[in-house]
N, C-alpha and C positions, 0 to 999 in steps of 0.2 A: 666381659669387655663389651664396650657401646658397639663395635664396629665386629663383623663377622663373616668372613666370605671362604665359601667351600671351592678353592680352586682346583677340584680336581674332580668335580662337577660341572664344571666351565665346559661351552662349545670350544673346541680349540678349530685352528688355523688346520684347513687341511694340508699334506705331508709338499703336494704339488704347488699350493699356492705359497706356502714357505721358502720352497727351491724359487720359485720364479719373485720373488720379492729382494730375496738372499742376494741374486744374481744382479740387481740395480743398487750400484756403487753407494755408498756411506759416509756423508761429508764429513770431513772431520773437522771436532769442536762447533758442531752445529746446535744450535737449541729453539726447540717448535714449540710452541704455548697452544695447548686445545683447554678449549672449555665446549661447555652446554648450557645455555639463556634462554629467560624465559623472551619472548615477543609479545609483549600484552598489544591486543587489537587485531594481531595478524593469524590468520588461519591457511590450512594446509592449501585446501580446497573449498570451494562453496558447501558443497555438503558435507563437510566436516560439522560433526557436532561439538566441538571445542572450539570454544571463544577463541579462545590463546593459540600461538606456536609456539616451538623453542628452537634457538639458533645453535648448531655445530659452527664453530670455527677452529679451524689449523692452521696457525700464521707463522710464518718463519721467522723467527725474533733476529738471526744474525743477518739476513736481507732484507729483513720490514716488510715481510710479501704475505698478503691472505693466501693461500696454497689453496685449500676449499672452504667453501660455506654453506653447509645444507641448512634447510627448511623441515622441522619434521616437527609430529604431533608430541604432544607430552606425554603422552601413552606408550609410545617407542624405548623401548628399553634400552640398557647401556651398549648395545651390540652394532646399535648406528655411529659408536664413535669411532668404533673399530674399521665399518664399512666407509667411513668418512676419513678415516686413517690413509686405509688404503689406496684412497683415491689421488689421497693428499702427497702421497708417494709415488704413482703410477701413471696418475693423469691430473698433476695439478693444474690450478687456472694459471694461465699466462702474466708473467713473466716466468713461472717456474719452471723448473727441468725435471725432470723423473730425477730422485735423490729418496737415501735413509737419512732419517735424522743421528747424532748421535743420544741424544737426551729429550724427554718431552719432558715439558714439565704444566703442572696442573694444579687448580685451586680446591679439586674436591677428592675428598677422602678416599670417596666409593668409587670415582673414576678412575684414582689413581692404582688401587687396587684390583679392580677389572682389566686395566691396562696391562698391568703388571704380568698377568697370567696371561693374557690372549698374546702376549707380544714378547714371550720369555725363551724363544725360538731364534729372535732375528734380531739381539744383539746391541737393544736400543735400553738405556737405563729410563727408567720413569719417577720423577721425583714429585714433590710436591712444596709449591709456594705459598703461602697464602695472597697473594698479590700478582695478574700478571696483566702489565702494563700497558703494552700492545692492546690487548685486548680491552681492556677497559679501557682505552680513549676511542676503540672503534665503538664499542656498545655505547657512552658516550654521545658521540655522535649520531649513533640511528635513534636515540633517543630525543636528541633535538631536531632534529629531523623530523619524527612522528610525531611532534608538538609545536607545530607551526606559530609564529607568534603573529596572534592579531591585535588588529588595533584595542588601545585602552580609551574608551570616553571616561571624558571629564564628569564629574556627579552630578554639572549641568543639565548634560548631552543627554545622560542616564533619565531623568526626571524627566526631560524633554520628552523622548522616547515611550517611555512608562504612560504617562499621563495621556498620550497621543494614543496609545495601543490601549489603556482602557475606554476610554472614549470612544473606537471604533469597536472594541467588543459590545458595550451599551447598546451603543446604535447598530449591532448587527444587520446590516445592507444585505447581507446574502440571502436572509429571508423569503426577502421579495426578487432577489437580481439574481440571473444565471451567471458562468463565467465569460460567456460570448458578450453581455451588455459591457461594451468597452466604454471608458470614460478619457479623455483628452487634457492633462493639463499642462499648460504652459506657466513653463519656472523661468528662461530666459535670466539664469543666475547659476554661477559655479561651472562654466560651462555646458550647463544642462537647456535645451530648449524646449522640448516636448515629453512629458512621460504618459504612456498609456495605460490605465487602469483595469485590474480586470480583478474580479472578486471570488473566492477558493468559498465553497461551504454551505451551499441551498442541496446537496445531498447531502450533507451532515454526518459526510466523513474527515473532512481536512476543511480547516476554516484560517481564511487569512486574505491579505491583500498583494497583489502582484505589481508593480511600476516595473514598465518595460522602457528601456531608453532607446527602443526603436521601432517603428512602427513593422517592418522589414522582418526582424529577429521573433515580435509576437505571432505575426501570420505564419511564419515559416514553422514556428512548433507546433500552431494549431493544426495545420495542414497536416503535420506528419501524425499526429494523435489520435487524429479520426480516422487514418487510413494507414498506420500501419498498427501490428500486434508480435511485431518481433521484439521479445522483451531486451534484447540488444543495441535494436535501434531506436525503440524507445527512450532507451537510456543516454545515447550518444543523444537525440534529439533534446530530451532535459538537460542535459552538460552545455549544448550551445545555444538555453537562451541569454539573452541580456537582459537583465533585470536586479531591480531591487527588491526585498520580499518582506512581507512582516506576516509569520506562521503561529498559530495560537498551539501551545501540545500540551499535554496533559504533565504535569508534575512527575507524575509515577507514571515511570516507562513502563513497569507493565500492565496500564488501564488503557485501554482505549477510548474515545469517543464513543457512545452510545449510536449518534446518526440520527438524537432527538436534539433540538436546540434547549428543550425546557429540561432537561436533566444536569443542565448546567449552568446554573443561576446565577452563581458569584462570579465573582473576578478571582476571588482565590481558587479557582475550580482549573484556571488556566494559566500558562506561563507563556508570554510572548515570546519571541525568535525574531532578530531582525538579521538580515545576511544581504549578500549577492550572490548571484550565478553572473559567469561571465564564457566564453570558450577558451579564453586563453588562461584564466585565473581560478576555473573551476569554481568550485561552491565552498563561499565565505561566510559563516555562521557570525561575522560581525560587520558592524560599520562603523569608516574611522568619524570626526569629526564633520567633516564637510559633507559629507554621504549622512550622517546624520539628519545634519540641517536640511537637507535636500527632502528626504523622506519626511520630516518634520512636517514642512512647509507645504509637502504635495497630500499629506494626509489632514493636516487641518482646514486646506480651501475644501476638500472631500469630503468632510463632516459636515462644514457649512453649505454645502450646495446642499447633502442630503436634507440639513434641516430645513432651507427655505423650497427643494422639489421633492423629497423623501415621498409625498402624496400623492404623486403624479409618476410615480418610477415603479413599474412591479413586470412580472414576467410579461405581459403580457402587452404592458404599455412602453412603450422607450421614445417617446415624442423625443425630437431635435430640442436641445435648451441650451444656453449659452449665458455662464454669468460672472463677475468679475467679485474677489474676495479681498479683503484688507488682512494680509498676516505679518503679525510682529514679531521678529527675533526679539530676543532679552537683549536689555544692554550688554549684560554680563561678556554674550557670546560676540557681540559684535563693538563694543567701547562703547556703542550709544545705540538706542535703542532706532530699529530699522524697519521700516513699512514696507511690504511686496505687495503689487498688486496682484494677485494670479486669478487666471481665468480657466476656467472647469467647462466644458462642454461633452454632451452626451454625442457616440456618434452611433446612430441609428443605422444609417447604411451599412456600416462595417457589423453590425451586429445583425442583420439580416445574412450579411453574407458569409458570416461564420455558420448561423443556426441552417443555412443550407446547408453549408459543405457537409456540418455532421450529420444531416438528415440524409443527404445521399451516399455519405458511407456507409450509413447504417441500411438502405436501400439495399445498395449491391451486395452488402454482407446477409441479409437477408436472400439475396437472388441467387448466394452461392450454397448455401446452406439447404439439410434434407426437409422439406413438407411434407406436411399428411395432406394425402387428399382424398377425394371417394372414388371411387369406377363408376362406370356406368352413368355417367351425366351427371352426378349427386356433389353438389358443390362443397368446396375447399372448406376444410376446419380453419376458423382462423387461430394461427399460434401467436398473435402479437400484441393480445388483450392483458395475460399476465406476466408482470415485469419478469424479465431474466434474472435466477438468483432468489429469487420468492421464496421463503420458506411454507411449505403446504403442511395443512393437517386437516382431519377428517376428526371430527369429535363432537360435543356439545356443550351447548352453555346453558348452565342453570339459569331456571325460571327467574331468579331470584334477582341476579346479574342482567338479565334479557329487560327486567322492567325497571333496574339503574341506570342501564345504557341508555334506553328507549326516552327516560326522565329529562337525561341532557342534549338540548337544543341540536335540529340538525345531526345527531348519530343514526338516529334510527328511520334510514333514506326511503325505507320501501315497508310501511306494514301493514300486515294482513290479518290482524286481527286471531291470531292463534290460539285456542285453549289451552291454556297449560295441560299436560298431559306425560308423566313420565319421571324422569330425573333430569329432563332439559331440552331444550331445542337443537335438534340436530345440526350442525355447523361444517361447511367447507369453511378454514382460512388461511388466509391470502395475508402474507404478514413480510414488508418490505420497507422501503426507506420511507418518509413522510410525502416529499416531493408525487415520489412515482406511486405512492397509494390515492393524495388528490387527481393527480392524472387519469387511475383506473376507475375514481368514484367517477368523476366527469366524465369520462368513456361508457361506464355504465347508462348514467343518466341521460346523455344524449340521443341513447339506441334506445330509449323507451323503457328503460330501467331493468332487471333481470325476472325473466319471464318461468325459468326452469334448472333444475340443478340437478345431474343423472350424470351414471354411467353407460359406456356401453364397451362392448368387447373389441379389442383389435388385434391386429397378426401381422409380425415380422416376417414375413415368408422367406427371407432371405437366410436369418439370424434363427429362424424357428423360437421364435419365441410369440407370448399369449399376453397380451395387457388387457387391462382395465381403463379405459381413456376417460376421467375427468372430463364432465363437459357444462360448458354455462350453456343459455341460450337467452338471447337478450328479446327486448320486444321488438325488433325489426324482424326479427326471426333468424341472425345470427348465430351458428355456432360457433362458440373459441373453449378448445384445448385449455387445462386449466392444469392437469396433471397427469403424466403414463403411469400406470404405477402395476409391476410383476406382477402377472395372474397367478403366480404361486407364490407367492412373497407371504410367508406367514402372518406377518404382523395385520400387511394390507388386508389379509382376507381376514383377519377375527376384527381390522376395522370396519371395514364393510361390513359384516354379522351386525354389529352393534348398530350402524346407518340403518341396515333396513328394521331391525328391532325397536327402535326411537322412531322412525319414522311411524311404524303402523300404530305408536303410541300418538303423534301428533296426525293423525288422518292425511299423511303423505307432504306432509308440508316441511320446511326444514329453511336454513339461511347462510346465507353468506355473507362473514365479516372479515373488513380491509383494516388490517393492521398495522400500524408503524411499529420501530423499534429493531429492525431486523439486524443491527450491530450491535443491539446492547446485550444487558447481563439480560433482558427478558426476552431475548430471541426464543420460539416457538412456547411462551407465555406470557403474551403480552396480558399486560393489568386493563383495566377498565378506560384509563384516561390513554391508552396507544391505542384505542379501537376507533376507528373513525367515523366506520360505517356500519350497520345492521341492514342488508337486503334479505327479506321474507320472502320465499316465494315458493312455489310446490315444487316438488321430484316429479322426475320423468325416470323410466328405464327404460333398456331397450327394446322393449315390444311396443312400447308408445312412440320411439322413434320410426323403428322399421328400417333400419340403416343394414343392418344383420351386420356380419363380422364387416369391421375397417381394416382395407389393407395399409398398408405402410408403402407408399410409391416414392422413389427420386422424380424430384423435378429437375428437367435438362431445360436450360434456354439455349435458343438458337437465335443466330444472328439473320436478320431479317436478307431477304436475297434481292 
């Protein structure tokens, strides 16, 4: 037989919770419908590792009342029906009264046979329907419910859209532009008068375009992003901006972005997303008609400004520009075809006084945080030379690879003319987003380019514990912190072994390479064409320094008196 169940194996009902069940009255000709559903999308808790939940329900079919509705994982055995039973009897939800049923009846075989045994005490028959009605109009409903209907664009609106969203992945602006370089256009159409532009993807994790429909709503997120790290308020902070979005994501949910722009060449590489955020309306993964048009209109005067200033626009330039563009609706969408003027301007000011705000959050979150520093008058390690999140490794690079790199224009920043000597040049790397590795190259370069690459010993005196401190030293005469790494860490120390063994193979000389890629599939092996830089330059250790052991200090600010 298909179906087999050992009832006399079963936990049963203990002797006292039977008396105290027994003792609350028994309606008569009553009949209760339970089942157990799946909840696709909803889960227990956050840390739940099950996608899904499944719903309990106990409805009173002769009153039309939900009695209880638990939430439970699909791993929960049939024992939650019984604990869901009871509750549904004892403490049901309001309108209900503490009642037995006289009949339950049920759509599943297995339940209705575990019922049958846990509940063969207190007088209640348990049958089975295939069909129970009640319940399937509520499931019904939370199912239309969790499938929200948005808007349908016409195969116009669609192509309109499309053709508008390749177009700006072509022309990717993010390259050059931060998210701070705000952009100004005036639509003065559909009730829209101003949207502010702000562009996702010069770190090359999330790439897209932002239309703010109010100047007010953009500063107030900015404000809270640089200065708060509560991932709750964070979150409330993204729920109330206004805006319109167009997000580029990967096809296959589980690829991520690399964090390189060149590893995604095509347009079939990406799939666009257009939506809203709103606070009252939350996040809308589409737009109807007119929201369409709106976004159309503000992204094609945005193409054409970048092509007539695109050459005059990069991090580092944001001149004031101000220029008016001709955009045509199709007939189709409009009965006859209709010319907007809109005008696009860059606002410089406002983009000064974002890239402060986050510079002085990032200040104080700095002033709050622990420094290394030296005793004895021996000035500060600096720790703000390599990005946060850097992935480090101590290794080498073949000969072979050293005079490929060195071949392409501009890689090879600092060279010293080496012998080949060994199985390779001995290498610190520094392997991070693209952005934040030109930043560290130009940091380098500026201090006189990298003068030394050494360790030396330091001590937690608090923690008791013994590091290894990674150290650059630039030509101003700069130290920066590069890496801590356990003075007992197995691995660290048979790397070291092999640093100083390659080293006395190159007569002390060794280098440092800045690498991009630090999101993709080559995170800590980047290939030849994610290496951006090659700095040559000799080892130091610590008897050349003379620093002897580094303590590990808190820095306390005080408020000036």
């Amino acid at each position: 037989m298909a179906l087999h169940f050992c009832i006399s194996s079963m936990t049963h009902l203990p002797a006292n919770t039977l008396r105290r069940l027994q003792r609350i009255p028994q309606v008569p000709f009553s009949t209760w419908e339970g089942d157990r559903r799946l909840l696709s999308g909803v889960t227990v808790s956050p840390d739940s590792e099950a996608e899904d939940s499944e719903c309990i329900l106990w409805v009173d079919g002769t009153e039309g009342i939900v009695r209880v509705m638990d939430v439970v994982s699909p791993d929960v055995g049939l024992e939650a029906m019984v604990r869901s039973l009871i509750r549904a009897i004892e403490a049901p939800n309001s309108p209900g009264k503490p009642a037995r049923p006289q009949k339950i009846v049920v759509s599943d075989r297995e339940i209705q046979f575990f019922l049958r045994g846990a509940l063969q005490d207190l007088d209640i028959a348990v049958d089975y329907v295939p069909d129970l009605p009640i319940i399937d109009e509520l499931f019904h409903s939370f199912d239309t419910l969790s499938r929200p209907r948005l808007p349908q664009l016409s195969e116009l609106h669609q192509e309109l859209l499309q053709a508008t969203a390749a177009a700006i992945w072509q022309a990717e602006p993010w390259v050059d532009l931060g998210d701070h370089q705000i952009f100004a256009i005036q639509i003065n159409r559909w009730d829209v008068e101003t949207l502010y532009v702000s562009l996702m993807g010069m770190l090359g994790k999330e790439f897209g375009v932002l239309l703010y429909r109010s100047l007010d709503s953009f500063q107030r997120f900015r404000s809270t992003i640089v200065r708060e790290d509560n991932l709750e308020q964070l979150e409330q902070a993204f729920l109330a901006q206004d805006c319109w979005f167009l997000n580029f994501e990967s096809p296959d949910e589980d690829e991520e972005f690399t964090g390189e722009r060149e590893s995604l060449l095509t347009w079939d590489d990406v799939e666009p997303v257009f939506g809203s955020v709103h606070p009252l309306e939350g996040i809308r993964p589409a737009l109807d008609e007119e929201e369409a048009l709106v976004v159309f209109t503000a992204l094609q005067a945005l193409l054409q400004f970048f092509q007539a200033h695109g050459a005059d626009l990069d991090l580092d330039s944001f001149p004031a520009l101000r220029d008016r563009y001709p955009i045509t609706l199709p007939a189709a969408i409009t009965t006859e075809a209709e010319t907007l003027e809109i005008e696009v301007a860059t606002l410089p000011d406002l983009a000064t006084e974002l890239y402060e705000m986050a510079a002085i959050a990032t200040q104080d979150a700095d002033e709050v945080s622990s420094l290394t520093e030296f005793l004895d008058g021996i000035p500060a390690i600096g720790d703000d030379l390599v990005p946060e999140n850097s992935f480090l490794s101590l290794g080498f690079l073949p000969w072979d690879a050293v005079e490929m790199l060195c071949a392409q224009p501009g890689k090879c920043v600092q060279n010293m003319d080496i012998s080949p000597a060994g199985e390779g040049l001995p290498v610190v790397m520094i392997q991070t987003s693209r952005p934040k590795a030109k930043d560290l190259i130009a940091r380098l370069e500026s201090e006189g380019g990298l003068h030394g690459v050494g360790f030396n010993p330091g001590e937690d005196a608090i923690a008791g514990q013994i590091y290894d401190l990674g150290l650059l030293r630039t030509g101003q005469g700069q130290l920066y912190l590069f890496g801590e790494f356990l003075g007992d860490d197995p691995t660290h120390v048979q790397a070291r072994k092999q640093w100083e063994r390659r080293l006395r193979k190159t007569k002390g000389y060794c280098g440092l390479i800045v690498a991009m890629g630090l999101t993709g599939t080559h995170r800590g092996n980047p290939r030849l064409r994610d290496m951006l830089a090659l700095f040559e330059a000799p080892a130091f250790d610590e008897k050349t320094l003379g620093l002897g052991t580094l303590q590990l200090m808190p820095q306390f600010a005080f408020d000036e008196l």
